[in-house]
Structures are given as structure tokens and as C-alpha cells.
C-alpha positions as CSV (number, residue, x, y, z in Angstrom):
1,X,8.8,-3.3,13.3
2,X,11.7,-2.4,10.9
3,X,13.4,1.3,12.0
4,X,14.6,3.0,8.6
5,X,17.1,5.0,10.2
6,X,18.9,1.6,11.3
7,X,18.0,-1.0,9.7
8,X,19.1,-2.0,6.0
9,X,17.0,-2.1,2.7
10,X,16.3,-5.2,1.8
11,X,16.5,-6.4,-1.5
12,X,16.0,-10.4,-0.5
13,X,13.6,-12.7,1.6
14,X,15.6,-15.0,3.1
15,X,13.5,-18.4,3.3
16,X,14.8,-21.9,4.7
17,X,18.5,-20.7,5.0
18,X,18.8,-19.1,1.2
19,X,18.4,-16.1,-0.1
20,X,16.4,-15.4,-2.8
21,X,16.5,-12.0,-4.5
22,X,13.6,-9.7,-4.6
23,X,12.3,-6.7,-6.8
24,X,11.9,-3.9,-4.5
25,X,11.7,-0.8,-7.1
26,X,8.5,1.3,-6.3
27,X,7.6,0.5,-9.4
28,X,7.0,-3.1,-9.1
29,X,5.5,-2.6,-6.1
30,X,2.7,-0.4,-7.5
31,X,2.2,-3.2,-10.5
32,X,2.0,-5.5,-7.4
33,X,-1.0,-3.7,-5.9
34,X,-3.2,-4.1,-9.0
35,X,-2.2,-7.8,-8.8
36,X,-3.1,-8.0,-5.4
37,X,-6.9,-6.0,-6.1
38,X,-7.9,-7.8,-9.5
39,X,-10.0,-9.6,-9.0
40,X,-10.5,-11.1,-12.3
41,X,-7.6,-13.7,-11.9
42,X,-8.1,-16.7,-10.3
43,X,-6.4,-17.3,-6.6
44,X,-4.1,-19.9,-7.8
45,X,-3.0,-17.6,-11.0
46,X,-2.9,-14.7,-8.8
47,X,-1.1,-16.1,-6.3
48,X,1.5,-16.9,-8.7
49,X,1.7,-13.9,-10.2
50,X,2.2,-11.8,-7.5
51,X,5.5,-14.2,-6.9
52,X,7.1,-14.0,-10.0
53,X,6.7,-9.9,-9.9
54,X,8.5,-10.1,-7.0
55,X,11.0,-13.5,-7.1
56,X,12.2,-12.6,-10.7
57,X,15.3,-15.1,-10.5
58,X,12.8,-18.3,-9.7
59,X,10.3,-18.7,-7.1
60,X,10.9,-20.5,-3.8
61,X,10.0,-23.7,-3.4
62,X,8.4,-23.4,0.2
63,X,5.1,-20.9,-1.3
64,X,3.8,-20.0,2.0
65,X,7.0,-18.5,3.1
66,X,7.5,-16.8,-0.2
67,X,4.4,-15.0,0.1
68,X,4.9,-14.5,3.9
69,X,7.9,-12.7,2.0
70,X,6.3,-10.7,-0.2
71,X,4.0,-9.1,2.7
72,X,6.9,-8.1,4.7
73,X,8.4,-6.3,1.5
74,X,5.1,-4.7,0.5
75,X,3.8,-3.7,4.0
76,X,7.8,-2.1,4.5
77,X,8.9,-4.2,7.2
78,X,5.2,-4.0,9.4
79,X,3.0,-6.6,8.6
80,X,-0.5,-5.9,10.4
81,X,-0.7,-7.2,13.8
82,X,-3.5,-9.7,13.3
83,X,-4.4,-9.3,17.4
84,X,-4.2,-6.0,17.0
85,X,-6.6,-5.9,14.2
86,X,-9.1,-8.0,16.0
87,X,-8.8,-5.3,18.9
88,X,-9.9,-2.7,17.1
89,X,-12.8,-4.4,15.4
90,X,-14.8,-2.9,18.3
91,X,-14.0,-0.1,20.6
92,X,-16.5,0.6,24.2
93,X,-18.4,-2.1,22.7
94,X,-19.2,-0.3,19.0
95,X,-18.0,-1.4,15.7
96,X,-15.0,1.0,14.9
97,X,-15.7,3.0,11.6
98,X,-13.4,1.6,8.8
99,X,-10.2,3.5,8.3
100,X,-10.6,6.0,5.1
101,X,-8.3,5.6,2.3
102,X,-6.9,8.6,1.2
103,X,-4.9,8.0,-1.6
104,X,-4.1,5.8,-4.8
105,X,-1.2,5.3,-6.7
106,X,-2.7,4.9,-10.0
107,X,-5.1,7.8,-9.8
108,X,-3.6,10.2,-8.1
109,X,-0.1,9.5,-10.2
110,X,0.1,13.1,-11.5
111,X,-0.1,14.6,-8.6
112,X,2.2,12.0,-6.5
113,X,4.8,12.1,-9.6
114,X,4.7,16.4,-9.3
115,X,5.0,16.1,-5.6
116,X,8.3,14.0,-5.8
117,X,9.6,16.5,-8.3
118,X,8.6,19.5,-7.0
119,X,9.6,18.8,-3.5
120,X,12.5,16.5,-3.7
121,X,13.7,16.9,-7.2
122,X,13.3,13.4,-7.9
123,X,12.0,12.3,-11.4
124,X,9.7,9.3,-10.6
125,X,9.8,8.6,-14.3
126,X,13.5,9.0,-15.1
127,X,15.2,7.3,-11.5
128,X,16.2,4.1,-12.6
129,X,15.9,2.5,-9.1
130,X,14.3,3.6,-5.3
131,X,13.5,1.2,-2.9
132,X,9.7,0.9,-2.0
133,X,10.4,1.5,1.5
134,X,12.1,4.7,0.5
135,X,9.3,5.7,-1.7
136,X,6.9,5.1,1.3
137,X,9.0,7.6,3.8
138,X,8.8,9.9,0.9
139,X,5.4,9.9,0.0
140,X,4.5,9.9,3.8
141,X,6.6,13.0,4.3
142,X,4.9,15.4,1.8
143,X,4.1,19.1,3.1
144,X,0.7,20.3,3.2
145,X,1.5,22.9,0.2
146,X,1.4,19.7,-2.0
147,X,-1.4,19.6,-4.2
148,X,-1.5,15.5,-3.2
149,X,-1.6,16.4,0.5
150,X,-4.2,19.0,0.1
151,X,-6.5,16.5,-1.9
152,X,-5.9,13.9,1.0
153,X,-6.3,15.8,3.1
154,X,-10.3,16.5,2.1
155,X,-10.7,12.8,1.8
156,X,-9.8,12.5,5.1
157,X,-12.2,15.1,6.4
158,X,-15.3,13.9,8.5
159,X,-17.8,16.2,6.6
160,X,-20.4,15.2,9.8
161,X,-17.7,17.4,12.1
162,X,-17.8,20.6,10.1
163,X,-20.8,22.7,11.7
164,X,-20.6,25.8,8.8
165,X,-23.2,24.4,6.2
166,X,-20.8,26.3,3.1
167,X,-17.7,25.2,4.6
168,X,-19.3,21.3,4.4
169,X,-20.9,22.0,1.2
170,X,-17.5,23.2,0.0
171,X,-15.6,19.7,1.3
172,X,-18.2,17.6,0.5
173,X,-18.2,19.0,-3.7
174,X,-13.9,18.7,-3.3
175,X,-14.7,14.8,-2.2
176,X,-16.8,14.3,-4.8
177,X,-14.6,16.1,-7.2
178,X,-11.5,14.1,-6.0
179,X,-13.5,10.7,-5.0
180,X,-11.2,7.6,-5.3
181,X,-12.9,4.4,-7.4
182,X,-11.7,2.2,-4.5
183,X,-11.6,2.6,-0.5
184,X,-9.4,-0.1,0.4
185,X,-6.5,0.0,3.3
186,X,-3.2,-1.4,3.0
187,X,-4.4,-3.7,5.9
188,X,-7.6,-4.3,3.3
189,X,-5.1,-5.0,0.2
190,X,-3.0,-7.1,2.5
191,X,-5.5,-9.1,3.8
192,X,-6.9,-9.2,0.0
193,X,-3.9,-10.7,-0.8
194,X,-4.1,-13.6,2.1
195,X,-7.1,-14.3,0.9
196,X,-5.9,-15.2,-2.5
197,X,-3.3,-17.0,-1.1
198,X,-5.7,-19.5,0.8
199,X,-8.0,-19.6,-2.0
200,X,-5.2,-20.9,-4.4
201,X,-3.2,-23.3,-2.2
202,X,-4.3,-25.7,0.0
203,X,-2.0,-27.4,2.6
């Protein structure tokens, strides 16, 4: 697990002994997502895609590494434990209930790009550079009196909980007000993009 506060940004993967430089702008990041959910593209085209976004200067020869690579840059330093995933497929022997997602970066830009302004001052479409990770501590760190962290947080809400029929009449018309077109994870959109990966190369 990578500790912000110690550790160094990186802006390379370092496969086989070489470094090889890698776009780490939000941006690209977020254009790295959509690769990673459409669908549309073939594995193998995919696959390649989502390397060239990312290895700009020429992509590394060993593939599986260079994706290996890509994950740890997209998933900020902490890939998903895949024995740890497995353990909490099912929890005192029930199916856990799949983790909500309560946000996206393409449809819930305006409110992400006011909440950067508002709150930090920072122009999401002026700032010529910021490190995903740093976009991720950011965006992670939002108040509650942001309109984006308000909307999450009725996404989030278990409307089953709420015993007050208005009050879960009143949620339940804010989620469907505010409903997202996907409900992926990042563990979802990571595993998404494994999947791609072994549907495109082959050993």
C-alpha cells in the first residue's frame, strides 16, 4: 500500500530494469476509464489502447507487466487484494451485497469540477498538470457542504434503513433524480480491465 505523505508520485513503471514514462494527469486517467468500460472495442484493441494512453513515449515490450503497470497507476498505488476479494465474496455464510458506486467522473463533472474550485481554488480546466493520485486525495477529502458529497451521499443511502415513509420517499425521488447510468466499482472497472487483458493476449 503506497502512503502519500511518504512516498513519491510516480510518473514511471519501471518494468525489467527500465523505466518507462507514464501519463499520470487526472485527465488521462479519466479518458482511461471509458477505455477500460467500452465495451465496444475488441480485447486486443482495447488492450492496446489503454497502453498507449498511458506509455506515450512507446509501449513496453513485456505487455503483461505494462498493464500490471497501468493498474498500479490507476488504482493509486492499491491494487485490489485478490484474496481479499474472495473473502468477502461471502460473509457468515451469505453473499455480501455489492459495494454501491457513488460517483462518476463524466456525469457528475460539474459538480466534481465546482467542488475543486469552490473548495480548493483549483481550476480543473485551466491546471495544466495534477497527478491522479493527488486528484484522488482531493476528491476523497470533499466536505459534506459540497453539492457532490451531498449527492453521494444519497446514493449511498440504504433507503430499506430509513423507517419515516416521507423521509424514504424523499431519498428514494433524490436517487432517482441523481441515478448514475453505471454501478461499477473501481475493483469492478479494474477487474474489467483484467478481463480485457486476458481476452486479448494469450501466453
Amino acid at each position: 500500500m503506497h502512503n502519500l505523505l511518504t512516498g513519491s508520485l510516480p510518473t514511471s513503471v519501471s518494468i525489467r530494469g527500465r523505466e518507462f514514462f507514464a501519463e499520470t494527469d487526472f485527465r488521462t486517467m479519466i479518458e482511461l476509464e471509458k477505455l477500460i468500460l467500452d465495451t465496444s472495442i475488441d480485447a486486443e484493441h482495447r488492450v492496446i489502447r489503454i497502453l498507449e494512453t498511458i506509455y506515450t513515449e512507446g509501449i513496453p515490450e513485456d505487455i503483461e507487466e505494462a498493464f500490471q503497470g497501468v493498474i498500479y497507476l490507476y488504482s493509486c498505488g492499491n491494487p485490489p487484494d485478490k484474496k481479499r476479494q474472495e473473502a468477502k465474496k461471502k460473509k457468515n455464510g451469505q453473499i455480501e451485497i455489492k459495494e454501491k458506486l457513488i460517483y462518476d467522473y463524466e456525469f457528475d463533472a460539474p459538480y466534481i469540477y465546482g467542488a475543486f474550485l469552490s473548495q480548493y481554488g483549483i481550476d480543473l480546466q485551466d491546471i495544466p498538470y495534477l497527478h491522479w493520485w493527488k486528484f484522488q486525495a482531493l476528491f476523497k477529502s470533499l466536505p459534506t457542504t459540497q453539492k457532490i458529497v451531498e449527492i453521494m451521499g444519497y446514493r449511498a443511502t440504504e433507503t430499506a434503513q430509513i423507517k419515516d415513509n416521507k423521509e424514504r420517499a424523499r431519498i428514494q425521488k433524490l436517487q432517482s433524480i441523481y441515478a448514475l447510468p453505471q454501478n461499477l466499482s473501481t475493483e469492478e472497472k479494474v477487474a474489467m480491465a483484467g478481463a480485457a487483458f486476458s481476452g486479448g493476449f494469450t501466453k
